[in-house]
C-alpha positions in Angstrom: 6.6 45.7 -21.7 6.7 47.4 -18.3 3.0 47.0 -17.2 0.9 43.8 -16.6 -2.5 43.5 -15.9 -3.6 39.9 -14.3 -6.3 38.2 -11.7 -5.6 37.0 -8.2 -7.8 34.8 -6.6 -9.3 35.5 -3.3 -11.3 33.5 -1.1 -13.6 34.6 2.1 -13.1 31.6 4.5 -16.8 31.0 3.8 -16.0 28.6 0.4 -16.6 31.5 -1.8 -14.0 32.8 -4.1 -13.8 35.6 -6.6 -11.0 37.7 -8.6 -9.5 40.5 -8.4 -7.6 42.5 -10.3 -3.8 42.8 -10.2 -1.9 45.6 -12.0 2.1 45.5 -12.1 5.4 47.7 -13.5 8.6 46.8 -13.8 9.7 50.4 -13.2 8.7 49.7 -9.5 10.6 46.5 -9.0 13.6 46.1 -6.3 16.9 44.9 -7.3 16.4 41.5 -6.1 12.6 41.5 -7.3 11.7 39.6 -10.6 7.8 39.4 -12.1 7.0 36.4 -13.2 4.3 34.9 -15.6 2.6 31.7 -14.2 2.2 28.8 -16.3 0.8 26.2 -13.8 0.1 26.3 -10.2 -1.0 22.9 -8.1 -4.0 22.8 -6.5 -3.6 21.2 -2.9 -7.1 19.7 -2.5 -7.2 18.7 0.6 -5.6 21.6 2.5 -7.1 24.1 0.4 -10.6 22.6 0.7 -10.3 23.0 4.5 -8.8 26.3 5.0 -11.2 28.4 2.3 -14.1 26.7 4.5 -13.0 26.5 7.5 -9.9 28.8 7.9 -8.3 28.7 11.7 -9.0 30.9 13.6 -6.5 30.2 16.6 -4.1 32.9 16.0 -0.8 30.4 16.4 -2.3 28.1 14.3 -3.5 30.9 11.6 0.2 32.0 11.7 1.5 28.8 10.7 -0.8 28.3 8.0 0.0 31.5 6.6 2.0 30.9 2.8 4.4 33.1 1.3 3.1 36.2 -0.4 0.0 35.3 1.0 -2.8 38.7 0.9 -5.2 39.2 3.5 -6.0 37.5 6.4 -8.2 34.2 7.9 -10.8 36.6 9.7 -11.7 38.2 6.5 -10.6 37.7 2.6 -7.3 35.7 1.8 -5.1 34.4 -1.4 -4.1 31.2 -1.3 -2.0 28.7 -2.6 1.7 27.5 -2.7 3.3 26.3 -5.3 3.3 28.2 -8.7 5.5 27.6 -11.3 6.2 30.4 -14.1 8.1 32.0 -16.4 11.0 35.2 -15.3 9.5 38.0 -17.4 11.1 41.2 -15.7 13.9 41.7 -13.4 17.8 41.3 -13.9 19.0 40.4 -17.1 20.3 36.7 -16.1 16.6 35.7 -14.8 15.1 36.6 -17.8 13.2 33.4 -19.2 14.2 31.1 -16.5 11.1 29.0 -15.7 11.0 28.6 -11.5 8.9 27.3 -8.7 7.9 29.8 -6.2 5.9 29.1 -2.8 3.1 31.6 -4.2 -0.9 31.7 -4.0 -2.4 31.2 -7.3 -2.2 34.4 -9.5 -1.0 34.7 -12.9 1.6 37.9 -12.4 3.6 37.9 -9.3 6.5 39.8 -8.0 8.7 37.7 -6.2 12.3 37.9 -4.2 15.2 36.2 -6.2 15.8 34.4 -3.0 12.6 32.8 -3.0 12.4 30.9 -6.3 14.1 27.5 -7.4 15.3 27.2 -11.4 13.4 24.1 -12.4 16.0 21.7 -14.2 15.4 20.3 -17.5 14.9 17.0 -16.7 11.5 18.4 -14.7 8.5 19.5 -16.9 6.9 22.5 -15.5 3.6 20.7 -15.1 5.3 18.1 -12.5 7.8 20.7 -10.8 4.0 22.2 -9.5 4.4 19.0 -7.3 7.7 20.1 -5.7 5.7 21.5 -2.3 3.8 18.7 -1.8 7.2 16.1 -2.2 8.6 18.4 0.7 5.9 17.3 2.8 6.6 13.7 1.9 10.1 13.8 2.3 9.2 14.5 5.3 7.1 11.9 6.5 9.4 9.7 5.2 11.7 11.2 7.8 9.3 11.0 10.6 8.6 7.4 10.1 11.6 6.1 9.6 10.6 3.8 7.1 13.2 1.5 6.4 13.9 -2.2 4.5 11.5 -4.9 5.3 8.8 -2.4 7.2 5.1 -3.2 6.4 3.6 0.0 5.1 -0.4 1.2 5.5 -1.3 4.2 3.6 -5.0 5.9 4.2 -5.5 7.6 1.8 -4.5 8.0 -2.5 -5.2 11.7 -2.7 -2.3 13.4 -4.0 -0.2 13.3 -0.6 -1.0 9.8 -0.4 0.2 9.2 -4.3 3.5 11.4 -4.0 4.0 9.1 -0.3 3.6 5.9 -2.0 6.0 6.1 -5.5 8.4 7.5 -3.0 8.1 4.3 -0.8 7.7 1.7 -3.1 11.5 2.8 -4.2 12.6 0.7 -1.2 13.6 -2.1 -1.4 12.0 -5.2 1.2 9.2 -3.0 1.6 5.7 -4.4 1.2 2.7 -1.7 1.1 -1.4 -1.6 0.8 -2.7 1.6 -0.4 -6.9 2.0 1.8 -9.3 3.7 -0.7 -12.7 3.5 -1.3 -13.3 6.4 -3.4 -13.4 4.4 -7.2 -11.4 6.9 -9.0 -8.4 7.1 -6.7 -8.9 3.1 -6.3 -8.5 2.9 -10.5 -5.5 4.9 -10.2 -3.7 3.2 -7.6 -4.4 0.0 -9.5 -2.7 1.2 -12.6 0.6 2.1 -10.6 0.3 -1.5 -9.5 -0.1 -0.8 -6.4 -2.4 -3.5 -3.9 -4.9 -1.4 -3.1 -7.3 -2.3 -0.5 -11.2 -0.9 0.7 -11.1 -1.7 3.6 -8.2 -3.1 5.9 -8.8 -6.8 7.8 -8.4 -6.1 11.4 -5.8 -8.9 11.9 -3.4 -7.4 9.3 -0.5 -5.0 11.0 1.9 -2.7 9.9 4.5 -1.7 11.0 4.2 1.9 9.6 0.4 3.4 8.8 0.4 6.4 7.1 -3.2 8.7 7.5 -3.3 10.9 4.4 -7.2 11.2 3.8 -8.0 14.2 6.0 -10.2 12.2 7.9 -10.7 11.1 11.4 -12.3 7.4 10.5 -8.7 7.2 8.5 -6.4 7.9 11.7 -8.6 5.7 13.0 -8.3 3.3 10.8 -4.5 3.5 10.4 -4.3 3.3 14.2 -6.3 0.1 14.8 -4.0 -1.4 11.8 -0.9 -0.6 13.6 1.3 -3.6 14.8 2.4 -3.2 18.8 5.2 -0.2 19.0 4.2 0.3 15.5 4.5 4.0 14.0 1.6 5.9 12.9 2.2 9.2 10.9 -0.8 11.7 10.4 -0.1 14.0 7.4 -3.8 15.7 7.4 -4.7 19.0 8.2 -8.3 18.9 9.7 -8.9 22.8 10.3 -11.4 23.8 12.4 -12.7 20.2 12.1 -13.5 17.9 15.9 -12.2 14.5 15.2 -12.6 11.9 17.9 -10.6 8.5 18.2 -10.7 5.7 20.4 -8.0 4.9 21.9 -8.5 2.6 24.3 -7.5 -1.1 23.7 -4.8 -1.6 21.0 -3.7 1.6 20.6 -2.6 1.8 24.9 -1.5 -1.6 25.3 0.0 -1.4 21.7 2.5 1.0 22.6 1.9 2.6 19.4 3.3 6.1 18.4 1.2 8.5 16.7 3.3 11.2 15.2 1.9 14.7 13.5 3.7 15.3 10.1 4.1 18.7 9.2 6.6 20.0 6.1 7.5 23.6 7.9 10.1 22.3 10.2 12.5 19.8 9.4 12.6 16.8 11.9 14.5 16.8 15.0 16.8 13.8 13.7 17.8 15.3 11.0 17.8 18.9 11.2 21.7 19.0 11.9 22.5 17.5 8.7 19.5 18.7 6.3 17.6 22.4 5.6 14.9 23.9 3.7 17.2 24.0 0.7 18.9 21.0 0.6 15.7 19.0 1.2 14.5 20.8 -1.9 17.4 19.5 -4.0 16.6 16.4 -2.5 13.2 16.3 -4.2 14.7 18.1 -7.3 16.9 14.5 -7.3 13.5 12.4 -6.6 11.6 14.0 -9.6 15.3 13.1 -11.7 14.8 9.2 -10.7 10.6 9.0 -10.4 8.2 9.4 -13.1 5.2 11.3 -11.5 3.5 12.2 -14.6 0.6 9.8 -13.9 0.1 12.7 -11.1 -1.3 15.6 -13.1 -4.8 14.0 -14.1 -7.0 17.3 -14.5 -6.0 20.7 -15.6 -8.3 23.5 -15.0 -8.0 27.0 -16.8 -7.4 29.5 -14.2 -10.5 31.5 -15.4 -12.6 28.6 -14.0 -11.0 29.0 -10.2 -14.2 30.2 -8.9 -16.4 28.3 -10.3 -13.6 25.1 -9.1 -13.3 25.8 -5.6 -17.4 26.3 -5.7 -17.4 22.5 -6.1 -14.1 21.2 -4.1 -15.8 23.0 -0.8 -19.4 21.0 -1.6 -17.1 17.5 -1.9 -17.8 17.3 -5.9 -14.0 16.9 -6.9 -12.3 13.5 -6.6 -9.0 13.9 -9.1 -5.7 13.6 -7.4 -3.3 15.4 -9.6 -5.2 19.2 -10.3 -3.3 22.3 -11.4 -4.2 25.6 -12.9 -3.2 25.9 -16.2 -2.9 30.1 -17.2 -2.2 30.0 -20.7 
């Protein structure tokens, strides 16, 4: 087969979104270009929900929140989207049928560099291997933090950052760790991991390490006024275009407490002369090997229903913490 016809999904930074139609040939590929079929792509809730409503509009930050084979632009209609997993379809012979994960908006043809995709390894199902971006972003944090034996860990948050963060932590030995939510759902899921999950965190308690993964402001908050003196506090939100205002008198001053912005598109200072983009990709290749994060992927949406989806994740209607888009 040489042509495929498929939708990509656009949105207009206003929390609408629509499809369009995609037409591709194999006769017009590059030698290093491969199409590929998606199967699933994971739905980043929290970012997403942001950017499709309130996309930046500072043009350093817009340039770092641009994602690979990302159409359009922030001032006007835009894909979105970044991690798609699929199935080699065209392109050289020795790709053919490989199932990869690509940085990629959601769409169910794409055309993509050889370069840029990673062969998923048996061991990973291609429903969990959609969760490879987001275990970057962990990894990390996990970096940043420096969480080590013993520490006394906060984390804001059990959206799926805040999920991913804690099975990843909870790995380490000495560690003790209270997962805030108040949302029920996300509370009744933590619960099952067995995980002491709190709604509210007792002023006196401190950690040592507070993670803020809600995409709140009342959740740095919290995570700040939780913080033990020269305790670490690591904010993995995005808030947009969003104001958020802290206090930070008191505690936080005579604390010497360290807030620190997490962020997965640059490695960390202390370790970017030992690790890269690639090898911290194996790295979460060897996490999904030892983890089970199949408790993750809760919902599953048919990508014919995006519109209608992102119509209710921009008015707050959607609570899950694992979604995908399944395009079969």
């Amino acid at each position: 087969m040489d042509f495929y016809k498929g939708l990509q999904l656009w949105h207009n930074g206003k929390g609408q979104s629509r499809f369009r139609d995609i037409n591709l040939s194999s006769k017009q590929l590059g030698s290093d270009e491969l199409i590929l079929k998606s199967l699933y792509s994971f739905i980043s809730a929290g970012t997403e929900r942001t950017i499709i409503s309130h996309p930046p509009d500072d043009k350093s930050v817009a340039e770092e929140m641009t994602v690979s084979y990302m159409n359009g632009n922030f001032n006007s209609d835009f894909t979105y989207g970044y991690s798609l997993v699929g199935e080699v379809i065209a392109g050289p012979q020795k790709w053919l049928g490989k199932l990869v994960h690509v940085m990629h908006p959601h769409q169910d043809y794409a055309v993509v560099k050889e370069g840029d995709v990673s062969i998923i390894p048996e061991w990973i199902s291609p429903k969990t291997a959609t969760l490879i971006s987001n275990l970057e972003t962990v990894v990390n944090a996990v970096w940043d933090s420096r969480v080590t034996v013993g520490d006394k860990v906060l984390i804001v948050g059990f959206g799926n950052i805040g999920a991913l963060l804690a099975s990843v932590i909870s790995t380490i030995p000495g560690v003790e760790m209270d997962i805030l939510e108040t949302n029920l759902s996300r509370k009744n899921i933590a619960s099952k991991q067995n995980y002491n999950v709190i709604t509210g965190a007792d002023p006196t308690l401190k950690y040592t390490i507070s993670y803020n993964t809600s995409g709140t402001g009342p959740g740095l908050q919290q995570a700040i006024n939780n913080t033990a003196i020269e305790g670490r506090v690591v904010d993995l939100s995005w808030y947009g275009q969003k104001k958020v205002s802290l206090v930070l008198g008191g505690s936080f001053h005579y604390g010497r407490k360290h807030l620190i912005s997490s962020q997965v598109s640059r490695i960390p200072a202390n370790k970017r002369q030992h690790f890269n983009f690639q090898s911290r990709k194996e790295i979460v290749l060897r996490i999904m090997r030892d983890i089970d994060f199949d408790f993750m992927i809760n919902v599953e949406i048919p990508f014919r229903e995006a519109p209608e989806f992102y119509n209710k994740l921009v008015k707050g209607e959607i609570n899950e913490i694992g979604l995908l888009f399944n395009y079969k």
